[in-house]
C-alpha positions as CSV (number, residue, x, y, z in Angstrom):
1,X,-84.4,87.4,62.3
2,X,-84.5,90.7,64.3
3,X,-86.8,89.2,67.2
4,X,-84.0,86.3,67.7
5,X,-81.1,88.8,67.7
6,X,-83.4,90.8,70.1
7,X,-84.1,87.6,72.7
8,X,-80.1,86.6,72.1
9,X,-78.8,90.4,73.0
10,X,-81.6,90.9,76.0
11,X,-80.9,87.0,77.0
12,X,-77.3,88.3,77.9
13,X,-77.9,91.2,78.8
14,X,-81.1,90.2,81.8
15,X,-79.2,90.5,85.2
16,X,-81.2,87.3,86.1
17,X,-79.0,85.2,88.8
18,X,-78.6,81.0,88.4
19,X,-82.0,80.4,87.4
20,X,-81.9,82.4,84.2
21,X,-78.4,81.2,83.4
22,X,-79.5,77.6,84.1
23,X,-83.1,78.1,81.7
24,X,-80.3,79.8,79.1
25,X,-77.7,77.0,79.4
26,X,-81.3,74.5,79.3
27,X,-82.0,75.7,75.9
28,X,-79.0,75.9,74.6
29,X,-77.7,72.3,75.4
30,X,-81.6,71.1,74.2
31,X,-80.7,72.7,70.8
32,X,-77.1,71.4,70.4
33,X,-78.9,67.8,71.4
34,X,-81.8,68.4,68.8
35,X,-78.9,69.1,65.5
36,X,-77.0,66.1,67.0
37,X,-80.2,64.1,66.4
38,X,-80.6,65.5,62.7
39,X,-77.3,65.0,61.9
40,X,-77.4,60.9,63.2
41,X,-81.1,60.2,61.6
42,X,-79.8,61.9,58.4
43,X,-76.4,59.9,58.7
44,X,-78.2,56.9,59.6
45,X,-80.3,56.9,56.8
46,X,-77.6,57.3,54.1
47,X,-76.6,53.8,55.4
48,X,-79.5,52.8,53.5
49,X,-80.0,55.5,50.7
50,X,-76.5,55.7,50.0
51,X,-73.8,53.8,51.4
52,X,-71.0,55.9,49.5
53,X,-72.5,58.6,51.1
54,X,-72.6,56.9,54.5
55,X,-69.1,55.9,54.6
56,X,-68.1,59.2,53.4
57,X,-69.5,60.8,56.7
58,X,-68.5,57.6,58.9
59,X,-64.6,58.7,57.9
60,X,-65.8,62.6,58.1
61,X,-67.2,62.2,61.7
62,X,-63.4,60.8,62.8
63,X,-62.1,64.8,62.1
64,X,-60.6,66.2,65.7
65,X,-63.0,68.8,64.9
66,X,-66.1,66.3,65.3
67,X,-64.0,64.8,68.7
68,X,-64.4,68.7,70.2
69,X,-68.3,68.0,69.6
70,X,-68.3,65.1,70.6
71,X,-67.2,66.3,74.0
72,X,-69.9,69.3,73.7
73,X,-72.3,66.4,72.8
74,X,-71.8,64.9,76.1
75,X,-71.7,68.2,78.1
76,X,-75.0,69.3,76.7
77,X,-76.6,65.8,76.9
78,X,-75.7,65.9,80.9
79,X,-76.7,69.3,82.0
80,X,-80.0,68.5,80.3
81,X,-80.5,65.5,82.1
82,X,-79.6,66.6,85.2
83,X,-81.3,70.0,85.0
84,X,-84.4,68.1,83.7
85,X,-84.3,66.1,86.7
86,X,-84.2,69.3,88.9
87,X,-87.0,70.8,87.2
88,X,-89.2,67.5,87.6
89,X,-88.7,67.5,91.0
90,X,-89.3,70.7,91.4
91,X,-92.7,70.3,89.6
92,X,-93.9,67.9,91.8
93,X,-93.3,69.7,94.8
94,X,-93.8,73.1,94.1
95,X,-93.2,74.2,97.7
96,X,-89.2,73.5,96.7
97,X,-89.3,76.0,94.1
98,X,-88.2,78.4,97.6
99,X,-84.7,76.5,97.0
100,X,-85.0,77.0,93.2
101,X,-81.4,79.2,93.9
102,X,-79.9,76.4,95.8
103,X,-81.4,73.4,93.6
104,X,-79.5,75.2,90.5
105,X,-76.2,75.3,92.0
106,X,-76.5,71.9,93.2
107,X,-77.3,70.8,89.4
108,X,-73.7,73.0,88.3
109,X,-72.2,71.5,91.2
110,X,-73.3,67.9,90.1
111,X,-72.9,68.6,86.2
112,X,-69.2,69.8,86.3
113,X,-68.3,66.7,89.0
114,X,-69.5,64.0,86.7
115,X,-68.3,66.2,83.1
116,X,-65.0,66.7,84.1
117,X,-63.4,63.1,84.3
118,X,-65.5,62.5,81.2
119,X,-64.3,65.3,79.0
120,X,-61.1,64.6,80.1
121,X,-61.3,60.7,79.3
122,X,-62.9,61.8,76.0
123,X,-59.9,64.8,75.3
124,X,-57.2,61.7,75.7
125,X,-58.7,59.6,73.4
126,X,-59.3,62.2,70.9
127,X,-55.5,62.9,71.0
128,X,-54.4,59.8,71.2
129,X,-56.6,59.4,67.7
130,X,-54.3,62.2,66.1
131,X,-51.1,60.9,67.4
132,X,-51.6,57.3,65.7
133,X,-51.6,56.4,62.3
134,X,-53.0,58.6,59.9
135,X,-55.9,57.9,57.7
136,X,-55.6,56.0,54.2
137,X,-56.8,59.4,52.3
138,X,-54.7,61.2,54.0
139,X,-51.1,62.1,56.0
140,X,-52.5,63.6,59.1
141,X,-55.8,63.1,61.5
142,X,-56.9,66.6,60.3
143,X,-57.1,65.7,56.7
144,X,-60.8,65.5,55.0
145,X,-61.6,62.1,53.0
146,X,-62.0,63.3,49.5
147,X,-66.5,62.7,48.6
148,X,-67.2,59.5,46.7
């Protein structure tokens, strides 16, 4: 545990410019895609194990909370793209790595241009959700369905 409080703390710390914060903001979003994935093949799976279970989560994944990850979900799922695109075509033409500086701010350019409008779109729907009716197990959009 010390050697991953050590890369976190020197992570931050490394005066890198875009690249490094671009590689850091890389792994992060490729993390928060990977527990995504758990999550759904686990929740997916209970559809067949245990359908309770399943329907349980189905009504627990409609909490505001999960709408704010949902919204991460989709920031983190197009950075990566994007800045997996830059770094394939970087790869196959290694004389661009010169413009690694540039290529970088074009991906953050890019990224927020297309996430914006998105998150925004996503943000009204998610209160739009709390403003209707509230769920049958409870009297507000923030209240937890009781476990089977």
């Amino acid at each position: 545990m010390s050697s991953l409080k050590l890369t976190v703390r020197e992570s931050i710390r490394y005066r890198g410019r875009l690249g490094h914060y671009s590689w850091l903001a890389h792994r992060i979003s490729g993390l928060g895609i990977l527990f995504y994935l758990i999550i759904h093949v686990w929740d997916t799976a209970n559809a067949t194990f245990n359908p309770e279970m399943y329907q349980w989560t189905v009504d627990f994944f409609k909490h505001p909370l999960f709408g704010f990850g949902e919204i991460m979900l989709m920031a983190a799922l197009l950075y990566h793209a994007f800045n997996g695109l830059r770094i394939a075509l970087l790869d196959f033409k290694p004389e661009w790595w010169e413009h690694q500086q540039t290529s970088a701010l074009i991906t953050w350019i890019v990224f927020f241009a297309t996430f914006l409008p998105i998150g925004i779109y996503m943000f009204v729907g998610l209160v739009g959700h709390c403003t209707g009716e509230p769920p049958a197990w409870g009297t507000s959009c923030w209240s937890i369905p009781p476990l089977p």
